[in-house]
Every structure is written in structure tokens, then in C-alpha cells.
Backbone bond lengths (Angstrom), bond angles and torsions (degrees), N, CA, C in turn:
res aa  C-N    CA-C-N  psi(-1)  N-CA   C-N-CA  omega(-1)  CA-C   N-CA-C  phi
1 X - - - 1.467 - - 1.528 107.21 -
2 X 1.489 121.87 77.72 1.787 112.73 157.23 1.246 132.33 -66.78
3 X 0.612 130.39 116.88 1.486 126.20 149.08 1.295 125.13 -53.09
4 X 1.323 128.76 71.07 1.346 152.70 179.07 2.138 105.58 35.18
5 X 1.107 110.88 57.76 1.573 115.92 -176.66 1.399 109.70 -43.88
6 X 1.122 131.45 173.37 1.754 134.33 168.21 1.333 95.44 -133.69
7 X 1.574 125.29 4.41 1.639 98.27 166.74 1.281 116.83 -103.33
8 X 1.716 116.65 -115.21 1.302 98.48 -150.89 1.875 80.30 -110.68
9 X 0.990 111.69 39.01 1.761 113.98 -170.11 1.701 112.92 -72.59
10 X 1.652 109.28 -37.41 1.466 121.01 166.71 0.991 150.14 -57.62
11 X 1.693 91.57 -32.51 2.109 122.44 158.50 0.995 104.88 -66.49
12 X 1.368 131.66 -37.99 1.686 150.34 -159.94 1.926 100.00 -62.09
13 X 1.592 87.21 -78.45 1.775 111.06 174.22 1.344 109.07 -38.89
14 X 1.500 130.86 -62.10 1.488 146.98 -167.38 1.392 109.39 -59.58
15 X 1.635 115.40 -24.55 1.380 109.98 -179.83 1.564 119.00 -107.57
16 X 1.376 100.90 22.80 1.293 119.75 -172.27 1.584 103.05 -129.75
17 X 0.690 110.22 -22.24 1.322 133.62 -165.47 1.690 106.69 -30.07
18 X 0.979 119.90 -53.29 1.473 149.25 177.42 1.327 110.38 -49.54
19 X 1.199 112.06 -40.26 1.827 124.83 171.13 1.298 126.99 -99.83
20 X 1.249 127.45 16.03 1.211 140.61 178.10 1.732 117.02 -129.14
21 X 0.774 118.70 101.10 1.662 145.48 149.84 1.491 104.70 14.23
22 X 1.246 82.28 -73.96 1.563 108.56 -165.15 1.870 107.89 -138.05
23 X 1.176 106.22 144.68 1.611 112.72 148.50 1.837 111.71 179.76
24 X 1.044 92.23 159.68 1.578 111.60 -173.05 1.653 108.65 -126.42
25 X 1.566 117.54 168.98 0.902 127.37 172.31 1.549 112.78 -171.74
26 X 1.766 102.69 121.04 1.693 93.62 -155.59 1.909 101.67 170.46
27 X 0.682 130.05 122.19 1.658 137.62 179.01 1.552 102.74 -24.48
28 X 1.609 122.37 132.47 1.731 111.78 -178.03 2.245 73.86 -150.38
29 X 1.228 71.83 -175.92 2.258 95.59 -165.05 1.736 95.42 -90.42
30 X 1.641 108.95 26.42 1.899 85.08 154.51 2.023 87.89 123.62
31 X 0.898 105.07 169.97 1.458 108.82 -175.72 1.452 107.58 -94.11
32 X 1.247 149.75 -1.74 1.536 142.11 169.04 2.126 87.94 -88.71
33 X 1.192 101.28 -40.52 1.906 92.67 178.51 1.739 107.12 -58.21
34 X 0.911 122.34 -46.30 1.073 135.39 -165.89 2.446 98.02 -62.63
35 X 1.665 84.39 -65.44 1.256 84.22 -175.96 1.500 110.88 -38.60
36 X 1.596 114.63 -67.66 1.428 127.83 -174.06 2.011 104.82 -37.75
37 X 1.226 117.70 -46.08 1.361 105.77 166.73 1.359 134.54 -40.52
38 X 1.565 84.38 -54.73 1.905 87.41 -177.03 1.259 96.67 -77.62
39 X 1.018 145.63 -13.24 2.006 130.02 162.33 1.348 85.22 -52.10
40 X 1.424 120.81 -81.54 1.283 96.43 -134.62 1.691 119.36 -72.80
41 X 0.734 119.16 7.88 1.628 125.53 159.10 1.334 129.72 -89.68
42 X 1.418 100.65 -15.02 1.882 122.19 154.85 1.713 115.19 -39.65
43 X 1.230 140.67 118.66 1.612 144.05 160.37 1.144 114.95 -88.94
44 X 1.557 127.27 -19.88 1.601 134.52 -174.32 1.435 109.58 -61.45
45 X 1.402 103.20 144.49 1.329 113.85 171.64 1.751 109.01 -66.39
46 X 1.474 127.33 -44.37 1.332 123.77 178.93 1.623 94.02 -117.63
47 X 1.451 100.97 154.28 1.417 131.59 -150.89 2.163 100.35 -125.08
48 X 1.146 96.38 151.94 1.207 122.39 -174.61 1.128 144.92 -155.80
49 X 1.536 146.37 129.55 1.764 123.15 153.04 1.221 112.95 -131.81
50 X 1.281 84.97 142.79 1.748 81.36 155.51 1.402 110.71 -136.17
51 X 1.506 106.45 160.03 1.577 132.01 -172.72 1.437 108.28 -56.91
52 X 1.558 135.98 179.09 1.391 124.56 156.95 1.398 116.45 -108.10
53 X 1.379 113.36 35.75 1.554 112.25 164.34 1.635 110.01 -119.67
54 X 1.315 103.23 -13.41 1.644 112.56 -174.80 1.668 113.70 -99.62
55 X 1.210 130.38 167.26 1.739 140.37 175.79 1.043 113.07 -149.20
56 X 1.531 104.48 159.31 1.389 100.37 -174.15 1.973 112.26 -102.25
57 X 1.293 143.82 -162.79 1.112 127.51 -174.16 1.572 102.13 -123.63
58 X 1.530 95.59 128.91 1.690 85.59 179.08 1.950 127.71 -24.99
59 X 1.049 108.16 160.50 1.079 105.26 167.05 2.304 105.73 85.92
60 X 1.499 91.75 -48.18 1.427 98.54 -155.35 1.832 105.51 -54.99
61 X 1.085 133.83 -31.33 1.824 124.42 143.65 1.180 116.02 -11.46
62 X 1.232 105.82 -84.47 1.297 132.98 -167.98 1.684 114.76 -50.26
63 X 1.445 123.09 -25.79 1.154 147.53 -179.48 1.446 109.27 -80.65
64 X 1.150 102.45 -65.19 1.682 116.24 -169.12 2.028 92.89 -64.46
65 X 1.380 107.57 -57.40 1.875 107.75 177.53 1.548 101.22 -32.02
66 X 1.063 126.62 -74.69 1.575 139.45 -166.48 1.548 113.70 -55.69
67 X 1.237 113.99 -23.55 1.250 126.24 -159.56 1.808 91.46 -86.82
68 X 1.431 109.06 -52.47 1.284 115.71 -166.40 1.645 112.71 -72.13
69 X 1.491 102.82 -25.87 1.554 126.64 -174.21 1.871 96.51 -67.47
70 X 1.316 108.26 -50.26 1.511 97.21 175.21 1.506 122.18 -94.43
71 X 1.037 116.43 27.60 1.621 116.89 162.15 1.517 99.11 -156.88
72 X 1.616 101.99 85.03 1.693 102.02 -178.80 1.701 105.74 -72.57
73 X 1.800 124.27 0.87 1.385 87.63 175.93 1.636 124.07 -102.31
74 X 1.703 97.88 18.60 1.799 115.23 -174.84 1.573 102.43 -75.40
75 X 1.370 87.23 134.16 1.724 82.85 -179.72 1.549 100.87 -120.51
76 X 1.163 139.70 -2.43 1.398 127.53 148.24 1.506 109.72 -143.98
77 X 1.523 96.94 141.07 1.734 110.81 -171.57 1.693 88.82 -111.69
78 X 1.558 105.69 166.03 1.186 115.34 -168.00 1.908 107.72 -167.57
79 X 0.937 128.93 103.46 1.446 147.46 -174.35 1.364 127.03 -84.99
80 X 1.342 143.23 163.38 1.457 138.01 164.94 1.368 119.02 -98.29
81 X 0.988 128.15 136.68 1.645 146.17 -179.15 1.114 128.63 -117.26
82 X 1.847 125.02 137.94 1.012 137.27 -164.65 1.578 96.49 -76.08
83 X 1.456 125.02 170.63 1.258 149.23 172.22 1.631 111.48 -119.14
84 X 1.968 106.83 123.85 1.557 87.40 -172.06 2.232 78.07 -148.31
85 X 1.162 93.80 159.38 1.499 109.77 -169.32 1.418 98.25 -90.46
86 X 1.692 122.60 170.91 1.028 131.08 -174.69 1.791 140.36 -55.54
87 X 1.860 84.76 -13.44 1.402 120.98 175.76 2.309 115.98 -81.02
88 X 1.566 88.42 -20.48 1.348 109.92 -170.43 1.674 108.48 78.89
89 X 1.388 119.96 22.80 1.584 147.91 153.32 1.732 104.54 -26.54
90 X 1.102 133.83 123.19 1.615 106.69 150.98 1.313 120.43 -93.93
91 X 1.392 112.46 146.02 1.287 152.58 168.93 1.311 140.92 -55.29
92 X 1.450 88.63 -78.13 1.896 112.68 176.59 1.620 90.07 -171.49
93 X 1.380 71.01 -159.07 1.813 105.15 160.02 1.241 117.73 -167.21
94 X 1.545 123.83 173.97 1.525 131.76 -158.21 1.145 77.25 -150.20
95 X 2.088 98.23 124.11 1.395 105.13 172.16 1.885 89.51 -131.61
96 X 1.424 97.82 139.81 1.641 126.47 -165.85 1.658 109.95 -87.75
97 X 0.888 114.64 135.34 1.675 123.67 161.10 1.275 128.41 -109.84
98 X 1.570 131.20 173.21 1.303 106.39 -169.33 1.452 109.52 -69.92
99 X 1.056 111.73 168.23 1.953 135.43 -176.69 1.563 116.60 -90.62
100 X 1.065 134.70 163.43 1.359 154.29 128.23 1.331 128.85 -126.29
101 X 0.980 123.41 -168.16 1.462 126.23 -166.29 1.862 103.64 -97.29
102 X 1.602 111.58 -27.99 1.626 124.32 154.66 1.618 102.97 -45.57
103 X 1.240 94.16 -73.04 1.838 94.78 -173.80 1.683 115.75 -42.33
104 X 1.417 109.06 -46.56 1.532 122.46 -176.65 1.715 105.13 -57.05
105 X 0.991 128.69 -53.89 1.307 133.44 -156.24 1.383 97.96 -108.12
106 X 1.054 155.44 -36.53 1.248 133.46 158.40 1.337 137.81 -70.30
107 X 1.391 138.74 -37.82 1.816 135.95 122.50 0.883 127.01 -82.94
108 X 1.601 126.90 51.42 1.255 123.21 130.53 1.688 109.77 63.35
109 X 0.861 114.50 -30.88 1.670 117.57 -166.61 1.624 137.14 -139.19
110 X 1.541 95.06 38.47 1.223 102.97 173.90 1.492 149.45 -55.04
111 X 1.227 101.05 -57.18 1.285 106.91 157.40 1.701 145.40 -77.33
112 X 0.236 58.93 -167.97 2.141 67.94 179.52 0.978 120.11 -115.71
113 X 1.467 121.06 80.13 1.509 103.96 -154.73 1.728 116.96 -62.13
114 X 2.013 114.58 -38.86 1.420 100.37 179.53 1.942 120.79 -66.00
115 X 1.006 88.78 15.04 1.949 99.31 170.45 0.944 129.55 -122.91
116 X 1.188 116.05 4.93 1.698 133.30 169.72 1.701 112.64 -97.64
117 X 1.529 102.63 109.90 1.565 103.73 159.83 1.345 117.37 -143.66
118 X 1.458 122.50 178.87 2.125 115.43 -134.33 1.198 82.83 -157.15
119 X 1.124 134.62 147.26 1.478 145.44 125.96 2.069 121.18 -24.72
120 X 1.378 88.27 124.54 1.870 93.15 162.42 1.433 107.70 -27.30
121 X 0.932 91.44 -69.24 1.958 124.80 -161.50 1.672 100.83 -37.35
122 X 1.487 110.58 -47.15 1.746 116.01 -178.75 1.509 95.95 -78.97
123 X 1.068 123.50 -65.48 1.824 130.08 170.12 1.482 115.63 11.38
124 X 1.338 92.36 -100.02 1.505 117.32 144.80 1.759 137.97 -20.22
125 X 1.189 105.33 -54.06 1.688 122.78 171.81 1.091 118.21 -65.17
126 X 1.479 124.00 -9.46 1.418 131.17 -163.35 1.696 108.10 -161.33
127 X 1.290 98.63 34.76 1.651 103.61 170.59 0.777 118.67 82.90
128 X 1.266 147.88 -60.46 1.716 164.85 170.50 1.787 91.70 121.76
129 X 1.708 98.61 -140.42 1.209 115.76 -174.23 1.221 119.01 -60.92
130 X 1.821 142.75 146.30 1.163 146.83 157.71 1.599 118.41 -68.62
131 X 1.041 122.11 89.58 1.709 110.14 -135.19 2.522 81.82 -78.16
132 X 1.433 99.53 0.14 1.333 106.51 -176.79 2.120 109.69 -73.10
133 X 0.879 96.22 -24.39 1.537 79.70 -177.41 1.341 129.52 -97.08
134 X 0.895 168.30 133.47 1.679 156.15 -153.37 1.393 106.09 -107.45
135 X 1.642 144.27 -16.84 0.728 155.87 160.85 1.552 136.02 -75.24
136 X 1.594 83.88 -78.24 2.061 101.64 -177.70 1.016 104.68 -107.18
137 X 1.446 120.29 66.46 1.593 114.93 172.93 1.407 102.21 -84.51
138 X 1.332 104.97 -38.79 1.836 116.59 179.93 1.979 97.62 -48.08
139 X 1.017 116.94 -52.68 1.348 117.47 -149.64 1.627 97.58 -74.60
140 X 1.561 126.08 -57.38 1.122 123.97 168.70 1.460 122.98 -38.71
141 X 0.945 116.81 -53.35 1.408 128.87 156.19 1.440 118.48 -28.55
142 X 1.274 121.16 -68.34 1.755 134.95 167.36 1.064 88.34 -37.85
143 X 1.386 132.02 -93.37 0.791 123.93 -173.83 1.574 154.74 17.90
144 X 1.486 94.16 -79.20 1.619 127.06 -178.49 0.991 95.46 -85.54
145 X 1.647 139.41 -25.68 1.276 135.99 -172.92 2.027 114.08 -80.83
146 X 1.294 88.00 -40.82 1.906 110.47 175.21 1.963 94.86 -63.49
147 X 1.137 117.36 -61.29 1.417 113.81 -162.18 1.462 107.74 -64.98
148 X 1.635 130.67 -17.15 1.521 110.20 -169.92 1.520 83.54 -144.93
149 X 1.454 130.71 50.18 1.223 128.99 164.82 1.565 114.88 -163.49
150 X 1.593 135.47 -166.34 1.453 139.37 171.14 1.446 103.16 -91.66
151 X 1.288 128.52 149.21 1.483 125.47 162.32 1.928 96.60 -124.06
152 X 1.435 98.45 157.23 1.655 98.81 156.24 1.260 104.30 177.22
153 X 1.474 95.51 143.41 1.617 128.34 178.01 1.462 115.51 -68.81
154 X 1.350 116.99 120.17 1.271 129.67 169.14 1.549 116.12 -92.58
155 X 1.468 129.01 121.74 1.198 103.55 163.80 1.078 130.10 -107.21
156 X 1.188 117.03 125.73 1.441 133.79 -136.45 1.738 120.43 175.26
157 X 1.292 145.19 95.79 0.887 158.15 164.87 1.636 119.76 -28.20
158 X 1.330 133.18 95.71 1.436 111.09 -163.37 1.244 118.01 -121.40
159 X 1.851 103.08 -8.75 1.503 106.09 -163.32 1.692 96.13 -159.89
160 X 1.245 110.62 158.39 1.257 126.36 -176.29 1.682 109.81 -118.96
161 X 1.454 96.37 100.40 1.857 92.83 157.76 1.338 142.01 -83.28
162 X 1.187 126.63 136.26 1.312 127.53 -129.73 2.134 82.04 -116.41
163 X 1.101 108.04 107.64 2.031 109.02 171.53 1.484 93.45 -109.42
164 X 1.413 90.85 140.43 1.834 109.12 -178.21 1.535 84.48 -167.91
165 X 1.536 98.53 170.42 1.451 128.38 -165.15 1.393 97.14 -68.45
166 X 1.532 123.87 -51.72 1.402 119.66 -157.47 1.408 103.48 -115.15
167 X 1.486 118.47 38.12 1.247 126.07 159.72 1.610 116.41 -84.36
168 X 1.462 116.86 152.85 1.426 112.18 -166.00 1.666 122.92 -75.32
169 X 1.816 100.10 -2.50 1.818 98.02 176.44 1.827 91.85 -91.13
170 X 1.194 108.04 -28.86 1.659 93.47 -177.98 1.749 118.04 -64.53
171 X 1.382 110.13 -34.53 0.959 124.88 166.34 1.630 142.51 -53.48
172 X 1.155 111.30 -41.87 1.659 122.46 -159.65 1.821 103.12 -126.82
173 X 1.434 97.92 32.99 1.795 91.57 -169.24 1.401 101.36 -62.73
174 X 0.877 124.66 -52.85 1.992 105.52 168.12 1.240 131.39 -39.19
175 X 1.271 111.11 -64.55 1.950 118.36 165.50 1.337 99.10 -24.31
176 X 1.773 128.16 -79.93 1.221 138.02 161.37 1.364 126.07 -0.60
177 X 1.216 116.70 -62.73 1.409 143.09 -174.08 1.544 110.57 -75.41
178 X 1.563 103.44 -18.93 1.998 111.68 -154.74 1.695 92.07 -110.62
179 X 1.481 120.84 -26.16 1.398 139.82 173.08 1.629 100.97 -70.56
180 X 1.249 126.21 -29.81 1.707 120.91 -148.59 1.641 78.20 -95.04
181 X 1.047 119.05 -75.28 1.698 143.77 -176.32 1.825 74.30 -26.89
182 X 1.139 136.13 -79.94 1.287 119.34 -140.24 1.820 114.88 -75.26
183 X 1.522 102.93 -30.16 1.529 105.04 150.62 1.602 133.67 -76.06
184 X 1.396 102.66 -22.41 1.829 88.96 149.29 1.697 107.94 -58.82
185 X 0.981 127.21 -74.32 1.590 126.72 -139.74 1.703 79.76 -63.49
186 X 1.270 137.13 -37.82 1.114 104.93 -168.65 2.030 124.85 -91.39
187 X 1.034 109.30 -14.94 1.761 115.15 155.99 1.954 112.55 -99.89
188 X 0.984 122.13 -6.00 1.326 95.48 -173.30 1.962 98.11 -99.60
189 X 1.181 112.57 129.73 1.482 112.92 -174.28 1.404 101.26 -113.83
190 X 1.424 129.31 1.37 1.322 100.73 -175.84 2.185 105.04 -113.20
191 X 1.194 116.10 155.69 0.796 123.04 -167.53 1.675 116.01 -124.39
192 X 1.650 120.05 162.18 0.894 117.03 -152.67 1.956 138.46 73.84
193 X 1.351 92.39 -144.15 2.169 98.27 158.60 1.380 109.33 -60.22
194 X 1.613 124.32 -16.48 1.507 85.70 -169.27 1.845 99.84 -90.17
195 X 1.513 94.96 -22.19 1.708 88.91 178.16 1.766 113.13 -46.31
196 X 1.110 126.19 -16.34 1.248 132.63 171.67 1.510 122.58 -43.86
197 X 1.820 107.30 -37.57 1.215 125.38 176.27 1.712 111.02 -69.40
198 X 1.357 122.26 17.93 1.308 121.51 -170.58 1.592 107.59 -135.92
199 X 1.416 101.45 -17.88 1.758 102.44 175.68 1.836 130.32 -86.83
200 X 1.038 104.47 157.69 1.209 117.01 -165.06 1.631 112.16 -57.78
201 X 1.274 108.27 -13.81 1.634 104.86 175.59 1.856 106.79 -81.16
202 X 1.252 104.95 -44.80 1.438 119.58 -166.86 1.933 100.42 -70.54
203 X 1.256 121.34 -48.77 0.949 121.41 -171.33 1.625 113.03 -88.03
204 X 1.285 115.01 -6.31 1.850 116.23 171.66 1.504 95.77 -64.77
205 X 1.374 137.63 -74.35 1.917 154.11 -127.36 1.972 77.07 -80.05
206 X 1.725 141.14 -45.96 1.247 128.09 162.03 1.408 155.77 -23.19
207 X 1.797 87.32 -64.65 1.238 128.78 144.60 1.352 120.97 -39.33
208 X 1.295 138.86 -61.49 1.602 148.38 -171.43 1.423 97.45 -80.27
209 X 0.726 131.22 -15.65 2.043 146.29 -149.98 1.784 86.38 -117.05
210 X 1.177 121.54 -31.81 1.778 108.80 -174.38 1.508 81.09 -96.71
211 X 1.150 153.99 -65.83 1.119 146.73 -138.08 1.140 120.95 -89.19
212 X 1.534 127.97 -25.88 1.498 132.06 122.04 1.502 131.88 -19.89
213 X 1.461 109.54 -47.10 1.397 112.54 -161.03 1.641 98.24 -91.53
214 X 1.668 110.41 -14.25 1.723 112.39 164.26 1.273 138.66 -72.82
215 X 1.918 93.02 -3.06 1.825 120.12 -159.57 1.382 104.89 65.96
216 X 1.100 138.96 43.33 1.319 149.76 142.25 1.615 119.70 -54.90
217 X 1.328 124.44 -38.54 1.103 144.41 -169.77 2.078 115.86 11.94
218 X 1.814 88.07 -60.58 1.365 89.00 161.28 1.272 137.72 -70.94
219 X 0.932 123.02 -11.84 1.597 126.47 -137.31 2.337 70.80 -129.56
220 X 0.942 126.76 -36.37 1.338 120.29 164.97 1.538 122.65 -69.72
221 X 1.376 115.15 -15.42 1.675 112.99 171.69 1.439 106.34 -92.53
222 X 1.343 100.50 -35.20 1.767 97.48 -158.37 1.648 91.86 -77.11
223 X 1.641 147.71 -40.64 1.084 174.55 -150.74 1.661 80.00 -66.46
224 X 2.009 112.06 -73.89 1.264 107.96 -172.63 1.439 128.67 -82.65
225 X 1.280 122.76 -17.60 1.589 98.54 146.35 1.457 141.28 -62.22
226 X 1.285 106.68 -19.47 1.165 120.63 158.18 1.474 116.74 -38.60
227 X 1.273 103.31 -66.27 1.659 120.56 -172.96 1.197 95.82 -70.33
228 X 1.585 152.62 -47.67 1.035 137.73 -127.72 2.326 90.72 -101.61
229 X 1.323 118.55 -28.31 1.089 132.77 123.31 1.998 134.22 -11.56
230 X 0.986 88.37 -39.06 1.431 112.19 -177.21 1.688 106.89 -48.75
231 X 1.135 151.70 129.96 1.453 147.37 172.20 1.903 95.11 -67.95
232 X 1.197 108.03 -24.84 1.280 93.76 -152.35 2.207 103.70 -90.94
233 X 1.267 114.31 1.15 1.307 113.32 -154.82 1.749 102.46 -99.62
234 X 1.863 99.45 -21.82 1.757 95.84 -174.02 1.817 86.65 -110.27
235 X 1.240 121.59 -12.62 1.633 108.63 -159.01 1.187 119.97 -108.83
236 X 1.690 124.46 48.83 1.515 141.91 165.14 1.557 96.38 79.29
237 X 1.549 100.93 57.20 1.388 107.86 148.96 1.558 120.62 -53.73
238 X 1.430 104.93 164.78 1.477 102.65 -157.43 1.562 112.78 -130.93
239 X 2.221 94.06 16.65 1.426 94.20 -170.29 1.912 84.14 -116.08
């Protein structure tokens, strides 16, 4: 699904052409519209995307298939992923613990999105894509998918995110921020102290506490100074 590219994205498609189902290329209302298209022309039993700056890691198909094959009642699996620069450089990596709907709505950024994939069956049950947000369509989505279905963490490496300058999280950190604000007000119902259960102080000491209890130990300190580092955790955060 392009959105009408001007680089070399069309030579790309055309020589692939032969192995792909389907594809288009042509002006559409924003990249969650776009996504929601190619769902619905999707036949697979489990569902997926990925971006065109990111990949997935050999093998990781084949992982996630088997994974779902032995727990037919999970309806979205979700993995950890390496970090690699525009060069395909490595980085780091971001390794995931289990989720809640606390974790979801208070950092914004739980999952991984190129390592996260769900069953039709949840897809469907819960609307699919918000073709309305330009940002956190992924996250809204989790979301609705966690509250009326199973989620679970694989650990397991499946996909590589690709950070560069003119990538769209470097880009739109407000949009980001203006998308989260509008999915709080619309799942978080409780008000006052309990909204407390959604902020970044309450949900950091959790966080280090799941990733500890995985033998993470390191990879849980260095993770939270990181965060604690953060401009956004002492300077009128807004979660």
C-alpha cells in the first residue's frame, strides 16, 4: 500500500510484483487509511504490518505461526526487536514484558509494532484500524484488542526497527503526543488518584520489577535510567 512515493519505491514494487497479491500506488487519507485497506483485502488467518523502513528477522514467521498454533486461544502475540540506523548499523534492542491496559495508556509505547501480530478473528471483533489517527493507530488498536481478547509476550526477537532522522517517530513527536492525549480521554474512565495508575512515576518501579523477574536485571537498570533521564518524566508530564 504506497502512498504515491517519488523515490525509488515503484522500481522496488514492479520487481516484486509477481509475489505480491495485491499492491497499489496512488494518493490515500494518511497511513492508518492506507493500513486499514490492506486489512481489508487480507485472507490470512493472522494479520500484520510493517512500515517500509523496518524488516522482519529471518525465521520470525515461522515463530510467531507456531507460537499461535500452540495456544489457539491467543489472539495477539507480540515480540522484542533489535534497533538498527539508516545504514542497517546496530543500535540496541527493546526487549518487552507482559502488558496491561496501565502499561498501554500511560507510555504510550508498548509494544513493537513490527513484532506484533493478532488473529482475523480479534481484527474484526473490535473494528480493526482507526483509519482517524496518523500516529497511534497501532496503540488504539492494542488496546481494543487487550480489553476483549488474550495478549502474550514472546521472547523472541522478530523484527528490526529502523530510527533515522527522517523517519516518522523522529518526526511528528507532537502528533504522537496529540494522538495519546486523545486515546487517554477516550479509554481511561477513572478519575482523580486512580488516574495515578497510568503515570509514568507509578508505572516506571513495574516495569524494572517485570524485567527483573525475566533476569533482565541489567538491561532493567540501564532501560530505567534511561527513562528516569527522560525530559518528559520530571517536566509536567501529561500522563
Amino acid at each position: 500500500m504506497d502512498g504515491g512515493s517519488t523515490d525509488r519505491s515503484l522500481e522496488i514494487i514492479s520487481k516484486y510484483a509477481d509475489r505480491l497479491d495485491f499492491w497499489v500506488s496512488g494518493p490515500d487519507d494518511g497511513q492508518a487509511d492506507a493500513i486499514a485497506k490492506g486489512f481489508q483485502r487480507c485472507n490470512g488467518e493472522i494479520l500484520a504490518w510493517l512500515n517500509s523502513d523496518d524488516v522482519y528477522l529471518p525465521g520470525a514467521i515461522t515463530s510467531v505461526v507456531e507460537a499461535f498454533r500452540k495456544d489457539g486461544q491467543t489472539d495477539l502475540i507480540y515480540g522484542d526487536v533489535q534497533i538498527i540506523d539508516e545504514d542497517g548499523n546496530h543500535l540496541g534492542q527493546r526487549r518487552l514484558t507482559p502488558m496491561d491496559r496501565y502499561d498501554f495508556l500511560g507510555s504510550g509505547d508498548c509494544l513493537a509494532q513490527p513484532a506484533t501480530f493478532w488473529t482475523r478473528r480479534i481484527y474484526d471483533q473490535v473494528g480493526g484500524i482507526d483509519a482517524g489517527f496518523y500516529f497511534q493507530m497501532d496503540l488504539d488498536f492494542y488496546i481494543r484488542a487487550a480489553d476483549a481478547g488474550r495478549i502474550k509476550h514472546v521472547r523472541d526477537y522478530f523484527a528490526k526497527i529502523r530510527m533515522h532522522p527522517e523517519g516518522k517517530m523522529a518526526k511528528a513527536d507532537e502528533i504522537r503526543k496529540s494522538d495519546l492525549e486523545l486515546i487517554r480521554e477516550r479509554y481511561i474512565h477513572e478519575r482523580g488518584l486512580g488516574r495515578l495508575r497510568y503515570s509514568k512515576k507509578f508505572l516506571l518501579p513495574r516495569m524494572f520489577l517485570r524485567h527483573a523477574l525475566q533476569g533482565e536485571l541489567f538491561y532493567a537498570m540501564n532501560k530505567t535510567w534511561r527513562r528516569i533521564l527522560d525530559r518528559d518524566l520530571f517536566r509536567g508530564s501529561r500522563s
